[in-house]
C-alpha positions as a Markdown table, in Angstrom:
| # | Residue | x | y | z |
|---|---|---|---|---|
| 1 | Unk | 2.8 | -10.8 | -17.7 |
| 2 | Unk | 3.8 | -7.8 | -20.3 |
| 3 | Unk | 6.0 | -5.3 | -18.3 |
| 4 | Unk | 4.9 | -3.0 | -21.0 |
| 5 | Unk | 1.3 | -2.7 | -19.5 |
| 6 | Unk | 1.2 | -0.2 | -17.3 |
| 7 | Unk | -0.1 | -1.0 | -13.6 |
| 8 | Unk | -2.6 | -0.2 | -11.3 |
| 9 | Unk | -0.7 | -0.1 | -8.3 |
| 10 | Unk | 3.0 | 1.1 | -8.6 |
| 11 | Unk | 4.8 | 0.8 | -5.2 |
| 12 | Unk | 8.4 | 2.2 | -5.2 |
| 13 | Unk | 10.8 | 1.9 | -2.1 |
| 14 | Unk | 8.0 | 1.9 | 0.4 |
| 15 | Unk | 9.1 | 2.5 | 3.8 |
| 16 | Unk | 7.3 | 2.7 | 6.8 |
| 17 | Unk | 8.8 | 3.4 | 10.0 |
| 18 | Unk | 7.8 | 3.6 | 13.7 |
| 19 | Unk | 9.5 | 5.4 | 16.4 |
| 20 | Unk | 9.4 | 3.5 | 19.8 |
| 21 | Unk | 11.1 | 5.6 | 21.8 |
| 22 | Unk | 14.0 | 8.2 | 21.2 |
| 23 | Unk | 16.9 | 6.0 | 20.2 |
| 24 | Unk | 14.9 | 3.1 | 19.2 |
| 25 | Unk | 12.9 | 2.7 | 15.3 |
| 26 | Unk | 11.3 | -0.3 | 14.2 |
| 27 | Unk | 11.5 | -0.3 | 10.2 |
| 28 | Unk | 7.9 | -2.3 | 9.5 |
| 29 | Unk | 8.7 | -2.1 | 5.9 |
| 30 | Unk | 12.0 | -1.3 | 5.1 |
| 31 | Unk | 12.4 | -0.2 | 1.0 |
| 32 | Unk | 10.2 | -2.3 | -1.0 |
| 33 | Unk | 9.0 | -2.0 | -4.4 |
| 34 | Unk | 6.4 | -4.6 | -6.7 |
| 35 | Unk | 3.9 | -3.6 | -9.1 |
| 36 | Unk | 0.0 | -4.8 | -9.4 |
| 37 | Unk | -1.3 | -5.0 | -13.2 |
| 38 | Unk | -5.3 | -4.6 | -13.9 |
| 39 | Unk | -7.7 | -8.0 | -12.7 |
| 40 | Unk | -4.5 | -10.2 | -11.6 |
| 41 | Unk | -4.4 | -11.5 | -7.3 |
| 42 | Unk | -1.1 | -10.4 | -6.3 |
| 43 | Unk | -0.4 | -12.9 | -3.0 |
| 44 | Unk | 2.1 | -11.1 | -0.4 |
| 45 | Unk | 3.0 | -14.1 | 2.1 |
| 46 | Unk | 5.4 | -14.1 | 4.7 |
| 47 | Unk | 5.3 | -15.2 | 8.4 |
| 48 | Unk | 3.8 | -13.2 | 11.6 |
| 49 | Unk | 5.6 | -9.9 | 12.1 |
| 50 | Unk | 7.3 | -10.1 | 8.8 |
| 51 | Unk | 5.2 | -6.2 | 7.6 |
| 52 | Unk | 2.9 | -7.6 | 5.1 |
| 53 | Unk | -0.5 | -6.0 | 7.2 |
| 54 | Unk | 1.5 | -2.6 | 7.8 |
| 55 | Unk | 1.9 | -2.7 | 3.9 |
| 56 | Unk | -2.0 | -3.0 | 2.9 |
| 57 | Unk | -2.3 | 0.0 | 5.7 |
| 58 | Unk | 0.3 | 2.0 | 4.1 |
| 59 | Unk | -0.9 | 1.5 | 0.9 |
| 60 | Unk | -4.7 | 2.7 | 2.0 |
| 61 | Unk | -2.8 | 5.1 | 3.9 |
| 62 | Unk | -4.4 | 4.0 | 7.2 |
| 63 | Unk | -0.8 | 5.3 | 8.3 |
| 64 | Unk | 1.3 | 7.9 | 6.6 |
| 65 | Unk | 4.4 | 5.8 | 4.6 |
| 66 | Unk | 7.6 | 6.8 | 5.8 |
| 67 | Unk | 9.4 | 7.3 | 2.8 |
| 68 | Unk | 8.7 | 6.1 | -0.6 |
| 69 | Unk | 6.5 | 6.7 | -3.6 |
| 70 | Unk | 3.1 | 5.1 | -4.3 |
| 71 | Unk | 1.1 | 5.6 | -7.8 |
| 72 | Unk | -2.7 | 4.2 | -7.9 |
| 73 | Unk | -4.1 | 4.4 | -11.3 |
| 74 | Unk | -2.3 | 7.2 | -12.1 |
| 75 | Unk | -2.4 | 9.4 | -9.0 |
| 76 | Unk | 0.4 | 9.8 | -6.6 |
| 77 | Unk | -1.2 | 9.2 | -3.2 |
| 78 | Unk | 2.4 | 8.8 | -1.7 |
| 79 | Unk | 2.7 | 12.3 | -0.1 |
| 80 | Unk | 0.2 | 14.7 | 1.7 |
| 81 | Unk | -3.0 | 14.1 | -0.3 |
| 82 | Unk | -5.1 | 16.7 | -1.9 |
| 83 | Unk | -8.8 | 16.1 | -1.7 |
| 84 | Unk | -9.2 | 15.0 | -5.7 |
| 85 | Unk | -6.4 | 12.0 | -4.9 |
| 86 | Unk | -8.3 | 11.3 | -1.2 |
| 87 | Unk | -11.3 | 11.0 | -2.9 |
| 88 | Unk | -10.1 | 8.9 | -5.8 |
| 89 | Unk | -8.5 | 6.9 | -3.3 |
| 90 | Unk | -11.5 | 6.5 | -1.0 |
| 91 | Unk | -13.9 | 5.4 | -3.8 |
| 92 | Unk | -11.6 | 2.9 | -5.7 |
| 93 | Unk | -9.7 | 0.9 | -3.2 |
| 94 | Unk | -11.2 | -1.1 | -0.2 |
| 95 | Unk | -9.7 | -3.0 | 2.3 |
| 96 | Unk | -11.2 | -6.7 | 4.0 |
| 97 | Unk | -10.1 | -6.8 | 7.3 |
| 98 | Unk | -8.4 | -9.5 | 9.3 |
| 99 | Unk | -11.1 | -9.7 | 12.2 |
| 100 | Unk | -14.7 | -10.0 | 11.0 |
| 101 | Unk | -16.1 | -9.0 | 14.3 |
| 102 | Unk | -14.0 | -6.2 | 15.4 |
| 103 | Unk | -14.0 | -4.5 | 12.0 |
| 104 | Unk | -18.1 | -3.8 | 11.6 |
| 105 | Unk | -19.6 | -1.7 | 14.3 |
| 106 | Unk | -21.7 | -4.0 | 16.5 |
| 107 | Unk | -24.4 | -1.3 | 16.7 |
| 108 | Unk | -25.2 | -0.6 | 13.2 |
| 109 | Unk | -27.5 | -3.3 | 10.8 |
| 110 | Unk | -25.5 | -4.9 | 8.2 |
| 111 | Unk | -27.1 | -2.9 | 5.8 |
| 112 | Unk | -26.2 | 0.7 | 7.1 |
| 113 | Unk | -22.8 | -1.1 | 7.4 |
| 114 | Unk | -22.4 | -2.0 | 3.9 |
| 115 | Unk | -24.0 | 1.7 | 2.6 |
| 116 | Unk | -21.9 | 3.5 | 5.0 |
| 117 | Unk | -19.2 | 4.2 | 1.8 |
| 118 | Unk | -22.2 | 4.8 | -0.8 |
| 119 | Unk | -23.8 | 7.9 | 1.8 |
| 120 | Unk | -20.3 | 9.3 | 2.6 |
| 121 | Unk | -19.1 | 9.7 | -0.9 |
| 122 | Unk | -22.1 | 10.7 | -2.0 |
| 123 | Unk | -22.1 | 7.9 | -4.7 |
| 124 | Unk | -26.4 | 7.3 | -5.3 |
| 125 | Unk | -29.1 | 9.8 | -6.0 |
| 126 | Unk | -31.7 | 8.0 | -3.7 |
| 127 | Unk | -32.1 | 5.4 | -0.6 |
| 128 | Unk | -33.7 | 3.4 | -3.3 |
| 129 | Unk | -30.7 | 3.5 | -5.4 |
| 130 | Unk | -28.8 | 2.6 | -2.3 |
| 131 | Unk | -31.0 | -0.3 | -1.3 |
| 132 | Unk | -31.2 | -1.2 | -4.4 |
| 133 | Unk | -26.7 | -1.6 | -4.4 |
| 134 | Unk | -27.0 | -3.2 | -1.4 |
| 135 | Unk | -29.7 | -6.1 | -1.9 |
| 136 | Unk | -27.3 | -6.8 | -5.3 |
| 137 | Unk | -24.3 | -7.2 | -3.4 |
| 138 | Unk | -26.2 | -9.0 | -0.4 |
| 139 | Unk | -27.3 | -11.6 | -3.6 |
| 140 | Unk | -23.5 | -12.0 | -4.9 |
| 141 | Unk | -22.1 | -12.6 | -1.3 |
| 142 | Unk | -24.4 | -15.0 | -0.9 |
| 143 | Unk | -26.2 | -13.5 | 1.9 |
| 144 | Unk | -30.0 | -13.0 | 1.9 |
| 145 | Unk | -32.1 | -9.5 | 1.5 |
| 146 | Unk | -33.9 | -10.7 | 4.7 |
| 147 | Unk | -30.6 | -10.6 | 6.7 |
| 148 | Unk | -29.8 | -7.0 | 5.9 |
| 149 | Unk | -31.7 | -6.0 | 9.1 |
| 150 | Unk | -30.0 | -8.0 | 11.3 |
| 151 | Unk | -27.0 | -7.0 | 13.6 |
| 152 | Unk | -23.3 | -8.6 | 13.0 |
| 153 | Unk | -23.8 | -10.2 | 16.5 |
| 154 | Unk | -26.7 | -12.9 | 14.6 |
| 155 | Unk | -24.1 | -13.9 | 11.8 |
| 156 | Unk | -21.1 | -16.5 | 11.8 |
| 157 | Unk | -17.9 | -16.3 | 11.0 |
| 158 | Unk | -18.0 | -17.1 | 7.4 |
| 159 | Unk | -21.0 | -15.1 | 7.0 |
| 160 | Unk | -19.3 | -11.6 | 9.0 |
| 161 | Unk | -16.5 | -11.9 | 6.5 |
| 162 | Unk | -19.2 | -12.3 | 3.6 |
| 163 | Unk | -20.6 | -9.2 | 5.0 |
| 164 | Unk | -16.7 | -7.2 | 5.3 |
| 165 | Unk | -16.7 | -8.3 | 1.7 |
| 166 | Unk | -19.3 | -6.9 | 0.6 |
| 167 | Unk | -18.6 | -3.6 | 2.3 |
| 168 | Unk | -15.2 | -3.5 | 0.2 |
| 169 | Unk | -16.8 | -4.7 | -2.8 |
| 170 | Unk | -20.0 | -2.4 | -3.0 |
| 171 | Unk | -18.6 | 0.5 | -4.3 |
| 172 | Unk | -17.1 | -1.3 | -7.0 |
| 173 | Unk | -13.6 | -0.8 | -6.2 |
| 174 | Unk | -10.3 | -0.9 | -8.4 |
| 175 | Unk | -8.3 | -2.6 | -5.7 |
| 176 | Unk | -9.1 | -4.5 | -2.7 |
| 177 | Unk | -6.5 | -5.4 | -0.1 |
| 178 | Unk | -7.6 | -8.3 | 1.5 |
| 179 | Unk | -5.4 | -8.1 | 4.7 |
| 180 | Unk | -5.5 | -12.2 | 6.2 |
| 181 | Unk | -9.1 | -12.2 | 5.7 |
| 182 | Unk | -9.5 | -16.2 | 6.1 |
| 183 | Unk | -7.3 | -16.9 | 8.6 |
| 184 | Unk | -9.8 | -16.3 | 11.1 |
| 185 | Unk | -12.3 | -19.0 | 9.3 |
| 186 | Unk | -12.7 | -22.8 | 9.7 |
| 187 | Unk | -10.7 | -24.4 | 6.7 |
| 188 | Unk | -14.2 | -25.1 | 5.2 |
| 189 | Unk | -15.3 | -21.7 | 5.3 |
| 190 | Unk | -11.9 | -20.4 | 4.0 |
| 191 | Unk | -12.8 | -21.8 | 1.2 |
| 192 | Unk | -16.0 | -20.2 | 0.5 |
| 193 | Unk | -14.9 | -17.4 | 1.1 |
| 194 | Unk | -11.6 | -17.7 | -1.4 |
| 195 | Unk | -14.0 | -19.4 | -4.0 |
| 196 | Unk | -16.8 | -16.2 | -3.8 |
| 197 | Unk | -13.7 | -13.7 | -4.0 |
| 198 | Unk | -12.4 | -15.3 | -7.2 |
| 199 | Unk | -15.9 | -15.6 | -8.6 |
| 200 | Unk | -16.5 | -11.5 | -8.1 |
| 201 | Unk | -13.0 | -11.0 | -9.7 |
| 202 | Unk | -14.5 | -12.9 | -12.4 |
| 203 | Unk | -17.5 | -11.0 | -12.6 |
| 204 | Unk | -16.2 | -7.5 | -11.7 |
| 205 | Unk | -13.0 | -7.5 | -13.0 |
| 206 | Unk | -11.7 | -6.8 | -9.2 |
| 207 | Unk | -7.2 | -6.2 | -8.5 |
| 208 | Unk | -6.8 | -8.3 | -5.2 |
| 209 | Unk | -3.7 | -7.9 | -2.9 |
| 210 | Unk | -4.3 | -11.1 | -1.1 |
| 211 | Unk | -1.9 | -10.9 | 2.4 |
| 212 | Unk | -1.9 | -14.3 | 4.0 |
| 213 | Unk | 0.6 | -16.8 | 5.0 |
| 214 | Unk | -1.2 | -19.9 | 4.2 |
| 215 | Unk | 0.7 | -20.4 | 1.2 |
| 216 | Unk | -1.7 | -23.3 | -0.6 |
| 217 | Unk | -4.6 | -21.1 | -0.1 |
| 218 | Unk | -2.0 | -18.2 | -1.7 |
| 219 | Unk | -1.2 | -20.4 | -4.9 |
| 220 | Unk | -4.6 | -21.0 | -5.4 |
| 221 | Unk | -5.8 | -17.7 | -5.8 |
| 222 | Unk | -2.5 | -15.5 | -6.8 |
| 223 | Unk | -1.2 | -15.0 | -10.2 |
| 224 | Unk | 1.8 | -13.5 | -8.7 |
| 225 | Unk | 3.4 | -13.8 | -5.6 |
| 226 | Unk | 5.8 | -11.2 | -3.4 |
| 227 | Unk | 7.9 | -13.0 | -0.9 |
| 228 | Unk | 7.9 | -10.8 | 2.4 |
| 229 | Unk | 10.8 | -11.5 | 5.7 |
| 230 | Unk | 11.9 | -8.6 | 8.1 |
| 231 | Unk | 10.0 | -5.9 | 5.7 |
| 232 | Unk | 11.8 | -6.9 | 2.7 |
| 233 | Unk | 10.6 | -8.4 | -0.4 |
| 234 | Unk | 13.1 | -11.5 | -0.5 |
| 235 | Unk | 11.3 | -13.6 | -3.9 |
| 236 | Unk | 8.5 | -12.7 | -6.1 |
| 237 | Unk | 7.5 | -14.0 | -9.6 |
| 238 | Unk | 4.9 | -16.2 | -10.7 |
| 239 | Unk | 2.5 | -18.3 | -8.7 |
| 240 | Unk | 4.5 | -21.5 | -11.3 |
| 241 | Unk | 7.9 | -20.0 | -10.4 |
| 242 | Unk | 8.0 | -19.9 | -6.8 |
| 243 | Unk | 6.2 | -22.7 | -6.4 |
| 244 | Unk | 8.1 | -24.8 | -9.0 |
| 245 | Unk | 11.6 | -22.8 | -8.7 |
| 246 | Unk | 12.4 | -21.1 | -5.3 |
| 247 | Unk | 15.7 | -19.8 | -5.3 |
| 248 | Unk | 15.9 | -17.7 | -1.8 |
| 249 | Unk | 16.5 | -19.9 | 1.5 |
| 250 | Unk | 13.5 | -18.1 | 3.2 |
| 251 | Unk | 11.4 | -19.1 | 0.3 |
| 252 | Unk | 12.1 | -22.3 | 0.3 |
| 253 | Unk | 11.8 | -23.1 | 4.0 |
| 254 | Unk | 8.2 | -21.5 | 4.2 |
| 255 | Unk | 7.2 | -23.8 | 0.9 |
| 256 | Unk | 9.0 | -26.7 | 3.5 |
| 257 | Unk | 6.2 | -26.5 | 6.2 |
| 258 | Unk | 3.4 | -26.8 | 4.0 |
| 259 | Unk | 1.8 | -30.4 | 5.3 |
| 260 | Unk | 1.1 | -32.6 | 2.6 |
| 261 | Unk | -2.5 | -34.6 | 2.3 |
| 262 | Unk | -1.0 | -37.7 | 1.9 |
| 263 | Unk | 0.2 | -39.1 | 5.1 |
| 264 | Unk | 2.7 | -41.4 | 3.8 |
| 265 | Unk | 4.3 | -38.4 | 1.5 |
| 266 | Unk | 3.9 | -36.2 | 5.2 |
| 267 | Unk | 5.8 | -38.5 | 7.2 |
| 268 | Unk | 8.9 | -38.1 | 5.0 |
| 269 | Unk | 8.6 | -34.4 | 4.4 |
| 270 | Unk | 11.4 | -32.4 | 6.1 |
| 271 | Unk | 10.6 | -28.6 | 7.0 |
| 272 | Unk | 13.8 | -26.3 | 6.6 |
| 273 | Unk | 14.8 | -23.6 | 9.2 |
| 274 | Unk | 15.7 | -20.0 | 8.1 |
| 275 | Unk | 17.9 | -17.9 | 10.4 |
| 276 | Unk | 19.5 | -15.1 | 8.4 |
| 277 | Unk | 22.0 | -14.1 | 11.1 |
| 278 | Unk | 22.9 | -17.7 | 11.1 |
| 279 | Unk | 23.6 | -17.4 | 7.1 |
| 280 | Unk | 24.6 | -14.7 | 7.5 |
| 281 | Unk | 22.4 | -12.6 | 4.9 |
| 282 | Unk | 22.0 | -8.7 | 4.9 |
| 283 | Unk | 19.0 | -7.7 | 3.4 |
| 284 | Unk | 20.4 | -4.2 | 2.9 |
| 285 | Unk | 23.3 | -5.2 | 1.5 |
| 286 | Unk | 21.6 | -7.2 | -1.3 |
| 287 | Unk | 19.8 | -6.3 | -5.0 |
| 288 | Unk | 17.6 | -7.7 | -7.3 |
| 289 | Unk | 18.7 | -10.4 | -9.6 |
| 290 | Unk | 16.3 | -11.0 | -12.6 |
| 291 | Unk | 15.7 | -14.5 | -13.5 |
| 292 | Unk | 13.0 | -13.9 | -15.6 |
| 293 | Unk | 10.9 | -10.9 | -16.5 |
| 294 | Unk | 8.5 | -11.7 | -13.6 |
| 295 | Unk | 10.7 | -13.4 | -11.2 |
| 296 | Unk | 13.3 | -11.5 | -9.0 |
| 297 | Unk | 15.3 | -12.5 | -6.0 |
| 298 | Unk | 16.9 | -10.0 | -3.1 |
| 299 | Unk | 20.3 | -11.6 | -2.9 |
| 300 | Unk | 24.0 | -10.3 | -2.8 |
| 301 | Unk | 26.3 | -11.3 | -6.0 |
| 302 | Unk | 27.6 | -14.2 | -4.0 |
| 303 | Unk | 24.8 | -15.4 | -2.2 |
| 304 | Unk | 22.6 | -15.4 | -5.6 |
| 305 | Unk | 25.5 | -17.5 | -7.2 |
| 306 | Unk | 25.3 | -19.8 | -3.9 |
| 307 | Unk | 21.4 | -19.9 | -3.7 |
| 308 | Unk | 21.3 | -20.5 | -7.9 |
| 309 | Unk | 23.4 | -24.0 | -7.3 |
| 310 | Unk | 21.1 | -24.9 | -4.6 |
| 311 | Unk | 24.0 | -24.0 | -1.6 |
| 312 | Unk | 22.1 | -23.0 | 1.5 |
């Protein structure tokens, strides 16, 4: 990955804030920064509560970002957004829900669903055009025309998150933020749904930021991965690299609890426990150490030199 190419998603000290009462703040995400290149999966992983969901939102700016500057293909849509950058932003990125039930509107057909972005924006000359977009879509979900008249409330699972995909994917977005969209699935129909993702990104050329934390499902579909704990970026690099050569404690213990297929190999695995106070490590207090030009751990000078000799 050529740092000289110039990404499609620049995110610089991110920080997104909620006030819970008049003393009391809870920093979601708390100063991050990572960049997402043209057709790549960028994985963000990271365990329940740890801000990866409130970063996809911030990023669509389903909430305003506290502080911090975010570029999208060349247009700041950090600050208070003119309507050229809201409309850029509106048309070219698309976000796949976690729920597939509580994100499509229960009275609507699947088809007024997925056209709801094409009418808003304005985006086809005709309802045949639209049908038309629709019925293609339907095809590369792998959903039939016949079911476009039917109401979410007739589908599965598997087939409501084929039908949240499509919604992102019919306008023929830059970037989709695909915020846990399989944890809700059986593990068969996660990987459907993983598999048809990867094959439209194949097809269209699609930028994924893939939130999850199932972190085999993550390696199999990232090219790069961001590391996420207490709303800080702790590890990213290469799927290879963190996979291969985890160098953060927090990293390392989540890579731990992954089970293993074989049972005899299971039996003898041994998860790791993280507890930062316990370590004593200050998030604030550290900076990014470079290891490579893609892989970059959050670490003080001393902790980095413990961490690099494999001292927990």
């Amino acid at each position: 990955m050529t740092e000289t190419r110039k990404p499609l998603l620049h995110v610089e000290d991110l920080k997104q804030y909620f006030r819970i009462s008049r003393r009391q703040v809870t920093k979601a995400v708390d100063g991050i920064s990572f960049d997402i290149y043209e057709g790549e999966t960028y994985g963000l992983v990271g365990e329940s509560g740890s801000g990866k969901s409130t970063t996809g939102r911030a990023i669509i700016r389903l909430y305003d970002p506290t502080g911090g500057k975010i570029i999208f293909d060349g247009h700041d849509i950090s600050g208070r957004l003119n309507k050229e950058d809201a409309s850029y932003l509106r048309t070219n990125m698309a976000m796949i829900f976690q729920d597939p039930m509580a994100c499509l509107n229960p009275r609507k057909k699947v088809k007024e669903i997925i056209a709801e972005g094409l009418e808003i924006h304005h985006l086809c000359n005709s309802q045949e055009e639209i049908d038309e977009k629709v019925n293609n879509i339907l095809d590369k979900v792998g959903l039939s025309r016949e079911q476009a008249t039917r109401f979410p409330h007739q589908f599965s699972g598997g087939q409501r998150q084929r039908v949240g995909i499509a919604r992102a994917l019919v306008m023929n977005p830059k970037l989709v933020i695909a915020d846990e969209c399989i944890s809700a699935l059986d593990v068969s129909i996660q990987a459907q749904v993983v598999n048809l993702m990867k094959d439209l990104q194949d097809e269209l050329g699609t930028t994924y930021l893939f939130i999850a934390h199932d972190l085999s499902m993550v390696k199999y579909i990232s090219d790069r991965i961001g590391v996420m704990h207490l709303g800080h970026i702790v590890e990213t690099g290469t799927t290879d690299e963190i996979f291969e050569n985890p160098i953060h404690p927090y990293t390392k213990s989540l890579l731990s609890a992954i089970p293993h297929p074989n049972p005899i190999v299971e039996k003898k695995r041994i998860a790791l426990t993280y507890n930062k106070d316990e370590l004593g490590v200050d998030y604030t207090a550290g900076h990014e150490h470079v290891l490579s030009e893609t892989h970059k751990v959050l670490a003080t000078d001393e902790e980095f030199e413990k961490w690099m000799k494999g001292e927990i």
